[in-house]
C-alpha positions as CSV (number, residue, x, y, z in Angstrom):
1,X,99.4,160.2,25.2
2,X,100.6,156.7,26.2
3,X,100.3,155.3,29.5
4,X,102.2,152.7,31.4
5,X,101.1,148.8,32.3
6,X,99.6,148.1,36.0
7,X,102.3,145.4,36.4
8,X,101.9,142.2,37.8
9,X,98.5,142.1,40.1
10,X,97.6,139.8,42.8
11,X,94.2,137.6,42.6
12,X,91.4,139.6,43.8
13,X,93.7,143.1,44.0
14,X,90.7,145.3,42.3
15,X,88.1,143.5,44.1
16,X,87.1,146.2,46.0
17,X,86.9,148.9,43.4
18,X,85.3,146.2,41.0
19,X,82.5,146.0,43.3
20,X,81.9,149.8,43.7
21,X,82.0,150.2,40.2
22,X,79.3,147.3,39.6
23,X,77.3,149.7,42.4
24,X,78.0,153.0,41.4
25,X,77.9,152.7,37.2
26,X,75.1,149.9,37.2
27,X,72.6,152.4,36.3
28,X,74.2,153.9,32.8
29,X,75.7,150.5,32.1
30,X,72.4,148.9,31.5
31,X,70.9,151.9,30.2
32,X,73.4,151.6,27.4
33,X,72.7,150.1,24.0
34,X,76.1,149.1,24.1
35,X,77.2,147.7,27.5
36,X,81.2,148.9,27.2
37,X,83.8,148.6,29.8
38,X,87.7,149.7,29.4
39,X,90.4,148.3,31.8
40,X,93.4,150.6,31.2
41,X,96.5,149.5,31.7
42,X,96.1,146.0,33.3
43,X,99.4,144.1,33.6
44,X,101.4,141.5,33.1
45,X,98.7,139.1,32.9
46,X,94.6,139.7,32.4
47,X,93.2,138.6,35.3
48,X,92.2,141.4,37.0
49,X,90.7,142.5,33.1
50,X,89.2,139.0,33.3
51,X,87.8,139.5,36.9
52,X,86.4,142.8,36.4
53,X,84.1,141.4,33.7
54,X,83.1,138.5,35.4
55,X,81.6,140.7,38.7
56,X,80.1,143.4,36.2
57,X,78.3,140.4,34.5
58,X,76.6,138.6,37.1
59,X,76.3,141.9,38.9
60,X,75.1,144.6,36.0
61,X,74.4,142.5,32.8
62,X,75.3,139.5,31.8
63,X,76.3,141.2,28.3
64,X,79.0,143.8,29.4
65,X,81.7,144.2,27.4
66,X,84.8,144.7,28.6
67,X,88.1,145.3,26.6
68,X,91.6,145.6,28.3
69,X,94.2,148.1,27.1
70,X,97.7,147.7,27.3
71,X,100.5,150.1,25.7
72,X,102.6,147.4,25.5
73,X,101.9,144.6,22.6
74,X,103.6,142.4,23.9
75,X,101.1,142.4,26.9
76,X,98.3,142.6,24.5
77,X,99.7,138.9,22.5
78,X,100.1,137.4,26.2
79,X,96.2,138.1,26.7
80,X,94.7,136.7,23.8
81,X,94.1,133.2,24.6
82,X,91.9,134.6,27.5
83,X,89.6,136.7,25.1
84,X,86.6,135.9,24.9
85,X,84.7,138.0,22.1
86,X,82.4,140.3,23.0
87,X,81.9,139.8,26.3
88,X,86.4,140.0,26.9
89,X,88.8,141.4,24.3
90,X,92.2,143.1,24.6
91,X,93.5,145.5,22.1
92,X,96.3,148.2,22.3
93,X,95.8,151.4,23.7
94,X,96.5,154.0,26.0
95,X,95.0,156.9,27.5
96,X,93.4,158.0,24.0
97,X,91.1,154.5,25.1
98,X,91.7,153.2,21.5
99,X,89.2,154.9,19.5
100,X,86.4,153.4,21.6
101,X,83.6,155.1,23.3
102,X,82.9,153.2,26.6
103,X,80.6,153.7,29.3
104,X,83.3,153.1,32.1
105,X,86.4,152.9,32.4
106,X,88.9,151.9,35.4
107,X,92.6,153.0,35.3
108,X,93.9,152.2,38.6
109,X,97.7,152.3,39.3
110,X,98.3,153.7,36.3
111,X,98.5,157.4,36.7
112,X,100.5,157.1,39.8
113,X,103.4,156.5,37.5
114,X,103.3,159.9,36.3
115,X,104.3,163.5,37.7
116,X,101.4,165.3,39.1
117,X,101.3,167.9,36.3
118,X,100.3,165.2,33.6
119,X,97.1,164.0,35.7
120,X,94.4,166.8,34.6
121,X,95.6,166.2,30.8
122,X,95.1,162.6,31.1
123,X,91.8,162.9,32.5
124,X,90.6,165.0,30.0
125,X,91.8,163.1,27.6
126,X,90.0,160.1,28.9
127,X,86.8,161.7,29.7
128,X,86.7,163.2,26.3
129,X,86.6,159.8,24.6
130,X,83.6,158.7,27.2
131,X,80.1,158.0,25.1
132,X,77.9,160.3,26.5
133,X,76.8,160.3,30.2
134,X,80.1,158.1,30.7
135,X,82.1,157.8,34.3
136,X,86.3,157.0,35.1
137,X,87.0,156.0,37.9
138,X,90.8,156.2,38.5
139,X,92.8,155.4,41.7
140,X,95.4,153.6,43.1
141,X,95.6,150.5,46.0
142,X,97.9,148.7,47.5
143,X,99.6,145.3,46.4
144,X,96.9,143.0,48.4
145,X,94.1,144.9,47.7
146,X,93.3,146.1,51.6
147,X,93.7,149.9,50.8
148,X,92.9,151.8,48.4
149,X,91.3,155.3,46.8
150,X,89.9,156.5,43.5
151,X,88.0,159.4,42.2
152,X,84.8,159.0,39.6
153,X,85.2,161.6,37.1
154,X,82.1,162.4,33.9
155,X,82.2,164.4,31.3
156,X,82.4,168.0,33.4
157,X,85.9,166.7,35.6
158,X,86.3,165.2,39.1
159,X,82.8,164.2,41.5
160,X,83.9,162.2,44.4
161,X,86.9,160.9,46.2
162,X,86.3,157.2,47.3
163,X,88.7,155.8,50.3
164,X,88.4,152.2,50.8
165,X,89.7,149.7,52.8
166,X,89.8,145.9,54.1
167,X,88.6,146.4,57.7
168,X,89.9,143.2,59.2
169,X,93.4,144.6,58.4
170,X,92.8,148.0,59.1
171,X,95.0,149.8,62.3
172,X,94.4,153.3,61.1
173,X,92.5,155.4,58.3
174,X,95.9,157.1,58.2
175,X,97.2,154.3,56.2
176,X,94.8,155.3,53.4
177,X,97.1,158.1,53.0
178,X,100.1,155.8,51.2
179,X,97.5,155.1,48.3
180,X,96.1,158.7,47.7
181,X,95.4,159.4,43.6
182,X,98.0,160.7,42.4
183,X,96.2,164.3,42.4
184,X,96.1,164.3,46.0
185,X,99.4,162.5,47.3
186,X,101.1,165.3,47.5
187,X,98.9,167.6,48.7
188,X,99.1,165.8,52.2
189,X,99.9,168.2,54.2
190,X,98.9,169.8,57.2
191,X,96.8,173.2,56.1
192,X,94.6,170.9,53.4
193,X,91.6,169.6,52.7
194,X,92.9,166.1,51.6
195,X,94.7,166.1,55.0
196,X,91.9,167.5,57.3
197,X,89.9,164.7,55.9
198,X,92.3,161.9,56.6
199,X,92.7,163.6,60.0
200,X,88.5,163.5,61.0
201,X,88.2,160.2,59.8
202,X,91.5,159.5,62.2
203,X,89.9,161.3,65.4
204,X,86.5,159.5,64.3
205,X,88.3,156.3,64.7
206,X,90.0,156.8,67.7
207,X,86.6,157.9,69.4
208,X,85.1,154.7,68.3
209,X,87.3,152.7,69.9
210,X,84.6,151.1,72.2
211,X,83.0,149.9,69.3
212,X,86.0,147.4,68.1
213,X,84.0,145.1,71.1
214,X,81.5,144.4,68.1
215,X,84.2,144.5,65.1
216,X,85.6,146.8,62.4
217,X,82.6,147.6,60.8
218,X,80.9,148.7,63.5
219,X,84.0,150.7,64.4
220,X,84.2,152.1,60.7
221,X,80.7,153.1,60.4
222,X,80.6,155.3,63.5
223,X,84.1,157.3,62.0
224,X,82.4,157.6,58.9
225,X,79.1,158.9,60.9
226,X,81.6,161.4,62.8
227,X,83.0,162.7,59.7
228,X,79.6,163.6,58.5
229,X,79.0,164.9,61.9
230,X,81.6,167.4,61.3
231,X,80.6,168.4,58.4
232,X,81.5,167.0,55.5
233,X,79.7,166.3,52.4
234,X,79.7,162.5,52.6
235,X,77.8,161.4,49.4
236,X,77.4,157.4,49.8
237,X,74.6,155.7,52.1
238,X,75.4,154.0,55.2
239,X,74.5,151.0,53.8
240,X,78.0,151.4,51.7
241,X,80.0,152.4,55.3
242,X,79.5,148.9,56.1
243,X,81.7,148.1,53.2
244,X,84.7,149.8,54.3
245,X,84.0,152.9,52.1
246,X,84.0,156.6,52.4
247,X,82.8,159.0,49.6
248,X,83.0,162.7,50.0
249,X,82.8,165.5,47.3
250,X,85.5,166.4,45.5
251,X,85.3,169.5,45.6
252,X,85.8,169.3,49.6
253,X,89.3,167.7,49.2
254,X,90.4,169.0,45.9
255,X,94.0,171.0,46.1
């Protein structure tokens, strides 16, 4: 199975999810003898291919290796002046990976292109081609990079829904709903678990409303602390709320 390009991509789009993944998959990266990275699907042009190794380097290891894949070799030519073997190479490939056996790999805005019935297929095909104790993480954001949400899949299938988002610009966690994987999007309907997530972490952040006085974050971290009130199995450390980020179990939002 093929998959379709990302399309063009503004600077720093994938900055959020880049930084995640440096936190999140920093611990097999540099247990790995071989440090590799896949960014599926990445555009019109590499930079966000080029910026994603960059921010694992000085974050992880200065070795990563990352390699971009593009269905499309036409898109593969346009990037080779920017490779830079073997920290940054480009090669044609789709949801297969190539042949290769990374550690991580990021496809964001890639599956949302498809119908929802192709999404399980293409994950398992992806995770299959993992090396061994690998993670994909596979999402969608918006065009400016202030929403967005991914799920971090291994070997067995689907561990965590992420929801990010660029507090400054934030009016609701409602608007996370636009960027839902595509697993989810549709699922956003009153009577599920997808939507009775959105919906605490909306009632959280009206409750917190006192707390804009001291900014976003402040106001962010007491929605997330509600929605753990209620119940739900939030996975990441307050230390990440402050970050604009909400992790919950799949398995608590899965349709």
């Amino acid at each position: 199975m093929g998959t379709p390009t990302r399309g063009t991509t503004n600077p720093n789009r994938l900055r959020r999810v880049d930084n995640w993944i440096a936190y999140r998959c920093a611990e097999p990266l540099r247990a790995a003898a071989v440090p590799l990275v896949i960014d599926l699907g990445y555009g019109a042009t590499p930079v966000t291919t080029m910026e994603l190794r960059a921010r694992l380097a000085a974050a992880v290891r200065p070795d990563v290796q990352v390699v971009g894949l593009e269905i499309d070799p036409a898109r593969v030519a346009a990037a080779e002046p920017a490779a830079d073997p073997p920290g940054l190479r480009f090669a044609r490939g789709g949801f297969e990976l190539a042949g290769l056996r990374p550690v991580v790999v990021r496809a964001l805005n890639v599956l949302r292109q498809y119908d929802e019935s192709a999404v399980v297929d293409a994950w398992r095909t992806m995770t299959d081609n993992l090396a061994p104790g690998g993670l994909l993480i596979e999402g969608t954001c918006d065009e400016l990079g202030r929403i967005g949400c991914w799920v971090l899949l291994d070997g067995i299938g689907p561990q965590s829904l992420t929801l990010a988002a660029r507090l400054a610009t934030l009016d609701t966690p409602g608007t996370l709903a636009e960027r839902l994987p595509k697993a989810l999007i549709h699922h956003n309907v009153p009577g599920t678990r997808i939507h009775a997530l959105l919906r605490a972490l909306d009632d959280g952040w009206r409750a917190a409303a006192p707390y804009a006085t001291f900014g976003p974050r402040q106001r962010w971290v007491r929605a997330v602390g509600a929605v753990r009130e209620a119940g739900w199995p939030v996975l990441d450390r307050p230390g990440r709320w402050r970050h604009g980020e909400l992790t919950v179990a799949w398995a608590a939002v899965a349709p």
